[in-house]
N, C-alpha and C positions, 0 to 999 in steps of 0.2 A: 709309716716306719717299718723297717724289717732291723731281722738278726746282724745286717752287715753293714747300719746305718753309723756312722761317728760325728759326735758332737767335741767341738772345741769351744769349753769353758776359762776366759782368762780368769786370774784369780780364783781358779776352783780346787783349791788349798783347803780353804778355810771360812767361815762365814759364811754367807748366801750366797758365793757361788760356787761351794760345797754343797749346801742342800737343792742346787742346783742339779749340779753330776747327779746327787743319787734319785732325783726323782726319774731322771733322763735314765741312767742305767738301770732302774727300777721297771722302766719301758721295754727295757732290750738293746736299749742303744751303746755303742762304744763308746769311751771316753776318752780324751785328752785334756787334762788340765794346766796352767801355768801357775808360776808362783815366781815369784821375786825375790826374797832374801830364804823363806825357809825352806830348805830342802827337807828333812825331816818329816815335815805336820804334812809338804805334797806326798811324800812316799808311805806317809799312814794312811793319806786318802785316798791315793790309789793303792792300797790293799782292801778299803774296807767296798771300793768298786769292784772289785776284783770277786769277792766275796757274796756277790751278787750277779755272778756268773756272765761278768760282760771283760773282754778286755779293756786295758785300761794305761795310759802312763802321762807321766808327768815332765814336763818341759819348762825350762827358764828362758822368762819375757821379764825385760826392764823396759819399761812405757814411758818409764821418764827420759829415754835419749832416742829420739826416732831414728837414726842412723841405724840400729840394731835389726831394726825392721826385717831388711833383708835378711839378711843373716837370719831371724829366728824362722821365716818364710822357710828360708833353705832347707833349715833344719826341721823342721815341721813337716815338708814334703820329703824328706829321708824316714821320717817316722814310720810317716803314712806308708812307704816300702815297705821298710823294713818288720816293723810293727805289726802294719794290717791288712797287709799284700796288697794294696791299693795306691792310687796315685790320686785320687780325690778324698772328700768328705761331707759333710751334708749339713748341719747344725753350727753356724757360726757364734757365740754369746760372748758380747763384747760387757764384762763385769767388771774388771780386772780396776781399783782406784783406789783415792788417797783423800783424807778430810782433814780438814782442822775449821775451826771456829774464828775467823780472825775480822773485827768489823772493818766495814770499807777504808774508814780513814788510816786504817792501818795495814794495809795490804802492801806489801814493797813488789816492786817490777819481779823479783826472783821469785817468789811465791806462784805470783799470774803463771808467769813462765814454767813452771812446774806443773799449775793445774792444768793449763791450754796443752803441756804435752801428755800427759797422764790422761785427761780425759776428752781432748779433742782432736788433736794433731795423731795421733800413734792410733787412735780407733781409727779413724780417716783413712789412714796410708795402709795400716794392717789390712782391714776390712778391702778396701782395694786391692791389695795383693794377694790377698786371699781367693776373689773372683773366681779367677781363671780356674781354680784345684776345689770349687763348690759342685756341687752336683744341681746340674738343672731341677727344679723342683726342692729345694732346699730353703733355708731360711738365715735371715741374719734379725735376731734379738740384741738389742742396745738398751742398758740400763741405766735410768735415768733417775730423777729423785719428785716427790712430792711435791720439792720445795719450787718447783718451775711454775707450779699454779699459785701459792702461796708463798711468803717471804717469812725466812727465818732470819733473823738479825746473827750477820757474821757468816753468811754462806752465799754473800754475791758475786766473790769468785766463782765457787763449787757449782750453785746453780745455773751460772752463765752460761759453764761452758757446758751444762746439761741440757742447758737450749739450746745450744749449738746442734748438740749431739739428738736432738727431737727434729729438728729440719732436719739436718743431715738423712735421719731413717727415713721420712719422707720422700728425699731425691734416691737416695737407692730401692725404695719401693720404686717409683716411677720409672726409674732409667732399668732397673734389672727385671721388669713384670715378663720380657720378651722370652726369659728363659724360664720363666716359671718361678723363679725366687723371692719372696716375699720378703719383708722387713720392719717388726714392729716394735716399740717401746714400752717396755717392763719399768713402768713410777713405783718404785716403795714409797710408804710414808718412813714415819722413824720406826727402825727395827734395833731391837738390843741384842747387840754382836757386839764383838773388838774392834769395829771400824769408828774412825775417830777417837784411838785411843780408846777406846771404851766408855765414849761421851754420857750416853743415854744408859748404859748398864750400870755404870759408876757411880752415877749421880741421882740418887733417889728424887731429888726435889725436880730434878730435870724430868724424869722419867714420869712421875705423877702429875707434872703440869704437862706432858702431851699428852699423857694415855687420858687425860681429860677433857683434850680436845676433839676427841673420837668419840661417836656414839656408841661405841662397845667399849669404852673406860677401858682400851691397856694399847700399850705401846704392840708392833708386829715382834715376831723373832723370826726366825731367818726359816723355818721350817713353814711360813707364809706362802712365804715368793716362789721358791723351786716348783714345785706343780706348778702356778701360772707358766713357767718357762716353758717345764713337758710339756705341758697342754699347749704352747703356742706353736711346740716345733711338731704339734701330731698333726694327721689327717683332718681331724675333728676340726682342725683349723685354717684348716687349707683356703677359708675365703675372708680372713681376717687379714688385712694388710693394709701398710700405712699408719696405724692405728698406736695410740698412746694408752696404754691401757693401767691406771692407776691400781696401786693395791697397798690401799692405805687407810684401809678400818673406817674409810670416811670421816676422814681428819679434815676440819676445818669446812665441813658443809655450810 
């Protein structure tokens, strides 16, 4: 990593891939973040990056309509101009999704089709249009969930298409090793954040029957995960690739 390094965290508003940014900017790295509906909570988080002595700014990504792709591509490499006097970047973190709870018998085609775009179709086509504007030597982190080894009842959409997205880092390690760029998988177990409504934070009974499932008795929080990220896009890492690397308190041994 150097002072003129930039990571593009989607979803890095708020949650874990907030505590993502600032482990990374915490490095010396520049930031970009996305966010979807709050403008506001991205512009508090890029000031409190800001404030950690790294540039920083924030961009709107809708992952639910792949069409958009381009366009935010476009936009993204005008940043990178305009922003950071650059025409590449280095740190790709595909985080950026959506949960709900819903069991299989009750999943409607429109739901499917929300999560296959949100967390399989738009990393897919982004991550590929991204390529070209990567810097040899760089990395792509894909964030995946615990529940791909283990079954949570009501997450065999959400997990599907997180297996999808576990091959998927596999073939871009393979196919991109020729330029140096590596590509590995960040598994939370359950973390207490806002995602999924605030499933696991909200709901004490919920929250005490995972953190029981873990040999350290408690659920993750989101200040877990982000270092693994740092640490995946450092040098220190540089011979880690392919790799599904679980970070889940050892849930479900």
């Amino acid at each position: 990593m150097n002072q003129n390094s930039i990571a593009l965290v989607t979803g890095g508003s708020r949650g874990l891939g907030k505590d993502m940014a600032l482990n990374l900017a915490r490095r010396g790295i520049n930031i970009i973040i996305t966010y979807q509906q709050n403008k506001d909570k991205a512009n508090q988080t890029v000031q409190e990056l800001e404030q950690l002595q790294v540039k920083a700014l924030a961009l709107h990504l809708n992952l639910s309509d792949t069409s958009t792709i381009p366009v935010f591509v476009s936009t993204l490499k005008n940043a990178l101009l305009n922003h950071f006097q650059t025409s590449h970047f280095d740190y790709l973190i595909n985080n950026a999704g959506m949960g709900a709870t819903v069991p299989f018998e009750q999943v409607t085609e429109a739901l499917f089709d929300e999560f296959l775009n949100v967390h399989f179709k738009s990393v897919y086509f982004l991550t590929q249009q991204c390529i070209p504007i990567i810097n040899n030597g760089g990395c792509v982190i894909n964030i995946s969930s615990g529940t791909t080894r283990y079954c949570n009842p009501g997450y065999s959409v959400y997990s599907s298409m997180k297996g999808a997205l576990e091959v998927f880092t596999r073939y871009v390690a393979k196919e991109l090793g020729h330029k140096g760029i590596r590509a590995n998988v960040v598994a939370p177990g359950p973390i207490e954040t806002d995602f999924n409504h605030g499933a696991i934070r909200n709901n004490p009974l919920m929250k005490e029957r995972l953190a029981g499932l873990s040999p350290l008795g408690r659920v993750g929080v989101a200040e877990d995960i982000g270092s693994v990220v740092a640490f995946l896009c450092s040098e220190e890492a540089r011979w880690i690739n392919g790799q599904r690397i679980e970070v889940s308190g050892g849930i479900n041994l």
